[in-house]
N, C-alpha and C positions, 0 to 999 in steps of 0.2 A: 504494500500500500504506500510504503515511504517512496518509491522511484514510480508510482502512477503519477500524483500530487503534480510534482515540477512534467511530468509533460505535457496531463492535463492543462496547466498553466500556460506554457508554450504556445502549446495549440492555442487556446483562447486568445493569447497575449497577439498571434500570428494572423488568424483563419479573418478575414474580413467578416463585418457584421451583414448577416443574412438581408437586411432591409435595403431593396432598390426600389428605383420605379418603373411602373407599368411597363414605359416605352423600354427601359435597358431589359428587361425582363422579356420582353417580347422580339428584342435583336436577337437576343441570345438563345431564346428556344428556338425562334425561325433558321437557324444556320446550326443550331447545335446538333456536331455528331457528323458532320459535314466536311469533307477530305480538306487538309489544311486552314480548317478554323479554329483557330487561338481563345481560349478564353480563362482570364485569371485577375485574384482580388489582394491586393494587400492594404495593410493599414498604412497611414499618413505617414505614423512614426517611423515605419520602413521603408518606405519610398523616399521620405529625407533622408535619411543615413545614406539610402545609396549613391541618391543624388548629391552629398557633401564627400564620398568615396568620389566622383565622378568630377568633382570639382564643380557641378553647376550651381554655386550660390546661388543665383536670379531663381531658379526655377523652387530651387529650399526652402527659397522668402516665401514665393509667391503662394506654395501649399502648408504655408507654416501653422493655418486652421483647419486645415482640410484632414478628414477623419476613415475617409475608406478612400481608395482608389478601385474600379474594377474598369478590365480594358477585354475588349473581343474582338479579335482580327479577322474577317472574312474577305476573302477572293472576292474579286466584280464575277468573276464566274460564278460562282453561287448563285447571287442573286440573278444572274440569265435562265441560269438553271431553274432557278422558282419562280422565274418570270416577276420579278419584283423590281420596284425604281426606286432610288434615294428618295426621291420626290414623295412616294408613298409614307415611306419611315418618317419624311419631317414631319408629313399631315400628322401621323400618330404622336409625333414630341407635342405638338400643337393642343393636341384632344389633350394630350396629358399635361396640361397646364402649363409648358415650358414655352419662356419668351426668349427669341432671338436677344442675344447678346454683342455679338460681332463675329463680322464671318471677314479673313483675309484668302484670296487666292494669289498662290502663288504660278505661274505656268500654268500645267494642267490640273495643278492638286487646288486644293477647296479646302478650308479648316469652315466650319463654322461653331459657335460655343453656344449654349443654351443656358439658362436659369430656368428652374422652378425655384421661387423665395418660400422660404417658410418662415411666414408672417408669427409665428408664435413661438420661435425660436430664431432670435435672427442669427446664427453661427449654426445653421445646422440645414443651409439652402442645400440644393443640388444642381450640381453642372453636369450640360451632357454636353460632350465633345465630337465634333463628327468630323472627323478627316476622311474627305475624299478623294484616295489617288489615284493614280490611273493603273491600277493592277489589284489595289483591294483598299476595303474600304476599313478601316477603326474606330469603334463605340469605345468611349471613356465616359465613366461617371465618376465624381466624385462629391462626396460629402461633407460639409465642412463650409467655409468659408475662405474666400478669396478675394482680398481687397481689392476698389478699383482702382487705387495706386498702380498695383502691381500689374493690373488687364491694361492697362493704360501705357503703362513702359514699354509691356512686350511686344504691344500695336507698335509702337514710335523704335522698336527696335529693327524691326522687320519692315527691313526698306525696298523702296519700289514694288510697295504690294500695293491692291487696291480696299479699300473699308467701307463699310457701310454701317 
């Protein structure tokens, strides 16, 4: 029972918390199980660490409230295959409460960021991330809070893109 305790702890301290929204929820079943699609959650507190291993201060700032990360990588193939269009998925971010934030294109590829606010905890919104490249596409959620200091540098960092 003394060496279950500490990995029980682990585990908990590690496994991302179960609670997403509708729309990540519904990325991730629609493509899950599906020949090179990625899907995986960690907590805030480890995605800093690695990101200060990595040397990227900017980005450590930026998630320094942010409480779950979870990221799912799908092929544009996939979605040919189930006959499905980004276009559809945003409709669904949309029904699920989430308000465009800022979208940069670069070239071919397309970032755009979402909010849903959670008005009765304000440190506790959700961001959905949607990068659109031109070989596959990436669902990011995360939980927490992201000042707009920080959305605002990354814009002004990222040059020769277009904003809206």
């Amino acid at each position: 029972m003394k060496n279950l305790l500490p990995i029980l702890l682990v585990t908990l301290m590690t496994s991302p918390a179960s609670a997403q929204s509708n729309s990540y929820e519904i990325f991730k079943d629609t493509f899950k199980g599906g020949k090179d699609v990625f899907s995986f959650g960690v907590r805030g507190w480890l995605a800093r660490t690695v990101l200060r291993f990595a040397d990227e201060d900017e980005f450590q700032e930026m998630i320094s409230d942010v409480k779950t990360i979870k990221i799912t990588v799908v092929p544009r193939q996939r979605f040919h295959e189930k006959d499905l269009s980004i276009r559809e998925f945003k409709k669904i971010l949309t029904d699920d409460s989430f308000a465009e934030l800022a979208q940069v294109r670069d070239g071919g590829d397309n970032v755009t960021i979402y909010i849903q606010e959670n008005l009765k905890r304000k440190h506790n919104n959700l961001y959905f991330i949607l990068a659109e490249e031109s070989d596959q596409v990436v669902a990011i959620e995360m939980r927490g809070d992201v000042s707009e200091e920080s959305l605002a540098r990354l814009k002004k960092e990222v040059v020769g893109n277009q904003y809206h």
